[in-house]
N, C-alpha and C positions, 0 to 999 in steps of 0.2 A: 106754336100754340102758347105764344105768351098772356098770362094772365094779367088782364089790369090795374094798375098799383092804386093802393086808397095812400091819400095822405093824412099822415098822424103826426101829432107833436106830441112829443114826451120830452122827461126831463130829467136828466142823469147828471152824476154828479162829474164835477172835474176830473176827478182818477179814472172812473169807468169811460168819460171822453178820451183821456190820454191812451189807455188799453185801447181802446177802437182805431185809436189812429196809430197808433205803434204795429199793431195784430194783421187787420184787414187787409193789407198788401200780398201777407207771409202766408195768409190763408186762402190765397188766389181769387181774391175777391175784387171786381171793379169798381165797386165805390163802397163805402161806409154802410149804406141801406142795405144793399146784398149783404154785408157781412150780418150787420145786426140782424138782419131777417132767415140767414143760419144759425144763429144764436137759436133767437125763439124756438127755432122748428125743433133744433136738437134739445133746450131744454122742456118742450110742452112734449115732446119724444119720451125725455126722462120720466117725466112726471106721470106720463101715460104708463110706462113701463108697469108701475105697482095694480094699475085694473086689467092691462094688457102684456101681456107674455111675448107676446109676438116680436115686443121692438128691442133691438140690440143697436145699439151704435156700430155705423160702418166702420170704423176702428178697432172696437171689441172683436167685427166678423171678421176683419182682414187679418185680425190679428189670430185667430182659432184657424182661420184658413192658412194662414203661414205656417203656425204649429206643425196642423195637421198632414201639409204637403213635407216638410220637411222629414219629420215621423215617420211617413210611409216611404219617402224614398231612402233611408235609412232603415228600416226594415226590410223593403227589398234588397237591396244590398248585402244586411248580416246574410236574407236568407239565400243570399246567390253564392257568396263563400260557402254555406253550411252545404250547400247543394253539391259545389266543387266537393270539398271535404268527402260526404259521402260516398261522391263517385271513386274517388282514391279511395278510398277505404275499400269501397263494395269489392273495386276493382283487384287490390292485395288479397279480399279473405277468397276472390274467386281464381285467383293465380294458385292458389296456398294447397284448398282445401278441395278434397275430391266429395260431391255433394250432388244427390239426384235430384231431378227436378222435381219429383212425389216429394223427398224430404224438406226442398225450398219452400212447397206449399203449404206443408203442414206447418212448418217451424213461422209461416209469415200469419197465420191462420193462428198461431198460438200468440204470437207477437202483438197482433191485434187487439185482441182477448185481453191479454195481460196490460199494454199501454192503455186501452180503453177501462179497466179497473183499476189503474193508479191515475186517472184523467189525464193523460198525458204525462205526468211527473214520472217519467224510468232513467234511472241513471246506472255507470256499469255498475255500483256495488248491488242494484237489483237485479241486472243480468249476471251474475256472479253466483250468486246468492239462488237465480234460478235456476241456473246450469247444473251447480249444485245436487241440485233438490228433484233432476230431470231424471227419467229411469236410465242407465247407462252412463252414470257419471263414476267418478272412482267414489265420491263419498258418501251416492244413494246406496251405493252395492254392500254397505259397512253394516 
């Protein structure tokens, strides 16, 4: 579906001839015309950018998309350690402690509760602090 070339003459100066001829190989271009005619599109692209939202440079997106692939597989990761982590833990407090399943329920039922009114932000000085503060601790009984 190649489009028909119009011929144009323009007229640039020696430094931007020398750029074109130095560039257009490195930017995988077959001749001179092809490159300059990527030139244009990317800057009448730019230029369009300020009435139209729409356009990014395929460099800016490859480069958001790199970001963003990197990012997530680095977050899955932390959270695949964090996930081991808890299993060793869970697995310690349930070696440890003698605990009904009515009490797991309540206590994950309270845990909810409590993480979802600090938005997620609970750390142990706040499970400390609730323990605490729970009917049946040594320091509510005071």
């Amino acid at each position: 579906m190649d489009q028909k070339h119009i011929k144009k003459t323009i007229y640039i100066r020696p430094d931007t001839e020398q750029a074109i001829e130095e560039l257009y190989r490195s930017d995988h271009c077959r001749t001179q015309s092809e490159f300059i005619e990527k030139c244009i599109n990317y800057y009448t692209g730019y230029i369009r950018a300020d009435r139209n939202m729409d356009f990014l440079s395929p460099t800016i997106m490859s480069s958001i998309r790199a970001a963003s692939d990197c990012n997530t597989t680095r977050i899955t990761r932390i959270l695949f350690k964090l996930a081991v982590e808890m299993a060793i833990s869970n697995n310690l407090i349930a070696a440890t402690v003698e605990f009904a399943p009515e009490q797991y329920n309540a206590l994950k039922r309270e845990c909810e509760r409590e993480v979802r009114r600090l938005n997620g932000d609970f750390s142990m000085d706040d499970a400390l602090r609730w323990q605490r503060k729970m009917p049946g601790s040594e320091e509510s009984d005071e």
